[in-house]
N, C-alpha and C positions, 0 to 999 in steps of 0.2 A: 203372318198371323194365321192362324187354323180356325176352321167355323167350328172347332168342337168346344170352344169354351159357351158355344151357344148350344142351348138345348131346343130340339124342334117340339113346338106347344100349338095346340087346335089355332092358334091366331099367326102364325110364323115360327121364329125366332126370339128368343129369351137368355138373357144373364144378368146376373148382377154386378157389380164391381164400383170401386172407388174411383176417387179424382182425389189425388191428393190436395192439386193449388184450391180444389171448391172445398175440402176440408177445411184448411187452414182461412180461409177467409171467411166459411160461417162458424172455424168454433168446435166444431162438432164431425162424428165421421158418419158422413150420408151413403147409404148403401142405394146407390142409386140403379132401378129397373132397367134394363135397355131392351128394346125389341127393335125388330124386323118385321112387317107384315111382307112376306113374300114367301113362295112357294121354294124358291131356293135360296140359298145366299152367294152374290154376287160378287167380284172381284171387288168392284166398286162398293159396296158396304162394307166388306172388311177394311178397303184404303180407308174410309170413314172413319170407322174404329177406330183403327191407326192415328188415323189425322184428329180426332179428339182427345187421342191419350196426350199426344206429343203437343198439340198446340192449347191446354185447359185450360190454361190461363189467360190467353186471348183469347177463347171465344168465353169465358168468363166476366172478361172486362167489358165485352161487347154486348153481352147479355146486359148488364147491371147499366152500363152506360148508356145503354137504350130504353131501359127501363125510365133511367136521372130524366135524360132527355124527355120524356113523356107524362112523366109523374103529374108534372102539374095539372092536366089534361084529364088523366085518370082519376086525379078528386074531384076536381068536377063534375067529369062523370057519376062517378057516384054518391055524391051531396052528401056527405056525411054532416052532424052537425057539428058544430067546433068544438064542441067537449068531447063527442064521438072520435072525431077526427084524431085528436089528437093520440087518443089510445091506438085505436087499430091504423089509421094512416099518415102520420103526421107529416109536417112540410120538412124535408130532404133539406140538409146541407152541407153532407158528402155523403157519396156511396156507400162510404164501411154504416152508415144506419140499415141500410137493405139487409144486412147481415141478418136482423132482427127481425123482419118481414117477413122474408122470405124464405124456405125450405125446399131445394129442389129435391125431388124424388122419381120420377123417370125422362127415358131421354128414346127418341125415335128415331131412328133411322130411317130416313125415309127411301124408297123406288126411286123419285128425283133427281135426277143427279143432271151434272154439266163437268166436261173434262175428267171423267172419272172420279166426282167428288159429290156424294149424297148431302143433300138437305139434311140438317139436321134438329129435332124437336126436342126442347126442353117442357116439360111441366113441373111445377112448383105451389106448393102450398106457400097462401099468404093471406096475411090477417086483412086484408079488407075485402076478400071474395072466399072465404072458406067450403062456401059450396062449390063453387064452380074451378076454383083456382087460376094459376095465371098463366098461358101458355107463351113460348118463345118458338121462333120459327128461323136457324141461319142458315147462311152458307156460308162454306170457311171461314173465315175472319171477318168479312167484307160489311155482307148484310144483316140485318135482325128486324123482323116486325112482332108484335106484340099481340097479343088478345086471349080469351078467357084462355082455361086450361085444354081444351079441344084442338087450340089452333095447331097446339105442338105436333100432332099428328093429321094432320089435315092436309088432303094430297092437292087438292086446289093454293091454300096458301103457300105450298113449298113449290107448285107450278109459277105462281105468282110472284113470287121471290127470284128464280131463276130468270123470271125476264126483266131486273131491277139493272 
Protein backbone atom coordinates (compact mmCIF):
# COMPACT_ATOMS: atom_id res chain seq x y z
CA UNK A 1 0.00 0.00 0.00
CA UNK A 2 1.40 3.75 -0.81
CA UNK A 3 1.28 6.62 1.75
CA UNK A 4 0.05 8.81 -1.29
CA UNK A 5 -3.53 7.99 -0.77
CA UNK A 6 -2.83 10.19 2.43
CA UNK A 7 -2.37 13.78 2.02
CA UNK A 8 0.23 15.53 4.48
CA UNK A 9 -2.06 18.35 6.68
CA UNK A 10 -0.57 20.82 9.52
CA UNK A 11 -1.77 17.72 12.23
CA UNK A 12 0.03 14.51 10.16
CA UNK A 13 -1.67 12.49 7.89
CA UNK A 14 -5.31 12.55 6.26
CA UNK A 15 -7.88 10.50 3.88
CA UNK A 16 -10.88 9.59 3.47
CA UNK A 17 -12.32 6.24 2.36
CA UNK A 18 -15.16 3.61 3.03
CA UNK A 19 -15.56 0.24 4.92
CA UNK A 20 -17.94 -1.51 3.10
CA UNK A 21 -19.01 -4.39 6.10
CA UNK A 22 -19.40 -0.74 8.38
CA UNK A 23 -21.66 0.38 5.42
CA UNK A 24 -23.80 -2.49 5.19
CA UNK A 25 -24.36 -2.82 8.91
CA UNK A 26 -25.38 0.89 9.55
CA UNK A 27 -27.45 1.31 6.33
CA UNK A 28 -25.82 3.99 5.00
CA UNK A 29 -22.31 4.96 3.22
CA UNK A 30 -19.96 6.65 6.00
CA UNK A 31 -17.13 8.56 4.56
CA UNK A 32 -15.06 7.98 7.28
CA UNK A 33 -11.82 10.58 8.34
CA UNK A 34 -8.53 8.68 8.92
CA UNK A 35 -5.55 10.42 10.20
CA UNK A 36 -2.10 9.87 11.37
CA UNK A 37 -0.52 12.25 13.90
CA UNK A 38 3.17 11.72 12.89
CA UNK A 39 5.65 13.40 11.16
CA UNK A 40 6.17 10.57 8.84
CA UNK A 41 4.21 7.49 7.90
CA UNK A 42 5.50 4.35 9.02
CA UNK A 43 5.69 0.76 7.78
CA UNK A 44 3.60 -0.09 10.60
CA UNK A 45 0.59 2.49 9.78
CA UNK A 46 0.26 1.68 6.53
CA UNK A 47 0.22 -2.60 7.77
CA UNK A 48 -2.69 -0.86 9.95
CA UNK A 49 -4.41 0.40 7.11
CA UNK A 50 -4.09 -2.65 5.59
CA UNK A 51 -5.14 -4.66 8.53
CA UNK A 52 -8.49 -2.57 8.90
CA UNK A 53 -9.53 -2.78 5.33
CA UNK A 54 -8.92 -6.61 5.27
CA UNK A 55 -10.25 -7.49 8.81
CA UNK A 56 -13.61 -4.52 9.11
CA UNK A 57 -15.78 -6.69 10.01
CA UNK A 58 -13.97 -7.99 12.99
CA UNK A 59 -12.83 -5.11 14.48
CA UNK A 60 -16.48 -3.91 13.76
CA UNK A 61 -18.03 -6.87 15.77
CA UNK A 62 -15.48 -5.97 18.36
CA UNK A 63 -16.32 -2.45 18.59
CA UNK A 64 -20.27 -2.91 18.96
CA UNK A 65 -19.77 -6.02 21.11
CA UNK A 66 -17.88 -4.10 23.53
CA UNK A 67 -20.11 -1.32 23.40
CA UNK A 68 -23.35 -4.42 24.20
CA UNK A 69 -21.04 -5.50 26.74
CA UNK A 70 -20.86 -1.94 28.61
CA UNK A 71 -24.11 -0.52 27.77
CA UNK A 72 -25.73 -1.06 30.66
CA UNK A 73 -23.11 0.77 32.76
CA UNK A 74 -23.19 3.66 30.41
CA UNK A 75 -27.00 4.54 31.20
CA UNK A 76 -26.21 4.60 34.39
CA UNK A 77 -23.84 6.60 33.87
CA UNK A 78 -25.59 9.04 32.45
CA UNK A 79 -29.17 8.82 34.26
CA UNK A 80 -31.33 9.58 31.63
CA UNK A 81 -34.78 9.72 32.71
CA UNK A 82 -36.94 6.75 31.46
CA UNK A 83 -39.02 8.64 29.03
CA UNK A 84 -35.52 10.32 27.91
CA UNK A 85 -33.97 6.99 27.97
CA UNK A 86 -35.83 5.50 25.84
CA UNK A 87 -35.51 7.92 22.85
CA UNK A 88 -31.81 8.70 22.88
CA UNK A 89 -30.55 5.40 24.69
CA UNK A 90 -32.76 2.84 25.08
CA UNK A 91 -32.04 -0.90 26.69
CA UNK A 92 -30.14 -3.15 23.89
CA UNK A 93 -31.47 -6.43 22.96
CA UNK A 94 -29.17 -7.08 20.07
CA UNK A 95 -26.42 -5.25 18.36
CA UNK A 96 -28.10 -4.55 14.95
CA UNK A 97 -30.10 -1.54 17.42
CA UNK A 98 -26.62 0.22 17.69
CA UNK A 99 -27.11 0.72 14.03
CA UNK A 100 -29.41 3.58 15.15
CA UNK A 101 -27.12 5.02 17.67
CA UNK A 102 -24.50 5.17 16.43
CA UNK A 103 -22.57 7.02 13.52
CA UNK A 104 -18.88 6.49 13.07
CA UNK A 105 -17.08 9.18 11.27
CA UNK A 106 -13.31 9.14 12.01
CA UNK A 107 -10.68 6.64 12.76
CA UNK A 108 -6.77 7.09 14.11
CA UNK A 109 -4.24 5.60 13.71
CA UNK A 110 -2.35 5.64 16.26
CA UNK A 111 2.20 5.88 16.82
CA UNK A 112 1.42 2.75 19.26
CA UNK A 113 1.99 -0.20 18.01
CA UNK A 114 3.20 -3.86 19.12
CA UNK A 115 4.40 -6.47 16.53
CA UNK A 116 4.15 -4.18 13.83
CA UNK A 117 0.48 -3.46 14.24
CA UNK A 118 -0.78 0.35 15.41
CA UNK A 119 -3.69 1.01 17.92
CA UNK A 120 -6.30 1.81 16.31
CA UNK A 121 -9.10 4.91 17.22
CA UNK A 122 -12.61 4.95 16.34
CA UNK A 123 -14.86 7.98 17.05
CA UNK A 124 -18.54 7.98 16.45
CA UNK A 125 -21.59 10.18 16.85
CA UNK A 126 -24.23 8.96 19.10
CA UNK A 127 -27.46 9.97 20.53
CA UNK A 128 -26.83 9.95 24.15
CA UNK A 129 -23.55 12.19 24.27
CA UNK A 130 -23.88 14.43 21.13
CA UNK A 131 -21.37 16.75 22.44
CA UNK A 132 -18.83 14.95 23.34
CA UNK A 133 -19.27 11.70 21.27
CA UNK A 134 -18.15 8.07 21.78
CA UNK A 135 -14.65 7.20 21.44
CA UNK A 136 -13.22 3.32 20.69
CA UNK A 137 -9.80 2.53 21.35
CA UNK A 138 -8.35 -1.28 19.59
CA UNK A 139 -5.83 -3.47 18.90
CA UNK A 140 -6.31 -5.85 16.06
CA UNK A 141 -9.14 -7.90 16.78
CA UNK A 142 -8.19 -8.75 20.36
CA UNK A 143 -8.93 -5.68 22.56
CA UNK A 144 -11.47 -2.57 22.77
CA UNK A 145 -11.91 0.02 25.59
CA UNK A 146 -14.54 2.55 25.37
CA UNK A 147 -14.85 6.35 26.49
CA UNK A 148 -16.06 9.83 25.41
CA UNK A 149 -15.09 10.64 21.72
CA UNK A 150 -11.34 11.82 22.78
CA UNK A 151 -10.35 8.56 23.84
CA UNK A 152 -10.18 7.40 20.13
CA UNK A 153 -7.16 9.33 19.62
CA UNK A 154 -5.58 9.45 23.03
CA UNK A 155 -1.97 8.23 23.07
CA UNK A 156 -2.06 7.15 26.86
CA UNK A 157 -5.13 5.04 26.29
CA UNK A 158 -3.70 3.18 23.08
CA UNK A 159 -0.45 2.81 25.59
CA UNK A 160 -2.67 1.35 27.89
CA UNK A 161 -4.33 -0.93 25.81
CA UNK A 162 -1.03 -2.43 24.57
CA UNK A 163 -0.19 -3.62 28.04
CA UNK A 164 -3.90 -5.55 28.23
Amino acid sequence: MKQSIFQKTEYGYETTFSLSAWNAFFGKELELDVSIDAEHITNAHLHTFAFLQENQEAILTLLLSTLLEQYAELQELYGYEPEEMQQIMPNLTEIQVLRDLLSPHSICIMNEQKEGLCCIGVEAECTWDEEHDVGFMTYATQHCTIGAGDHACNEYEAEVLLKL
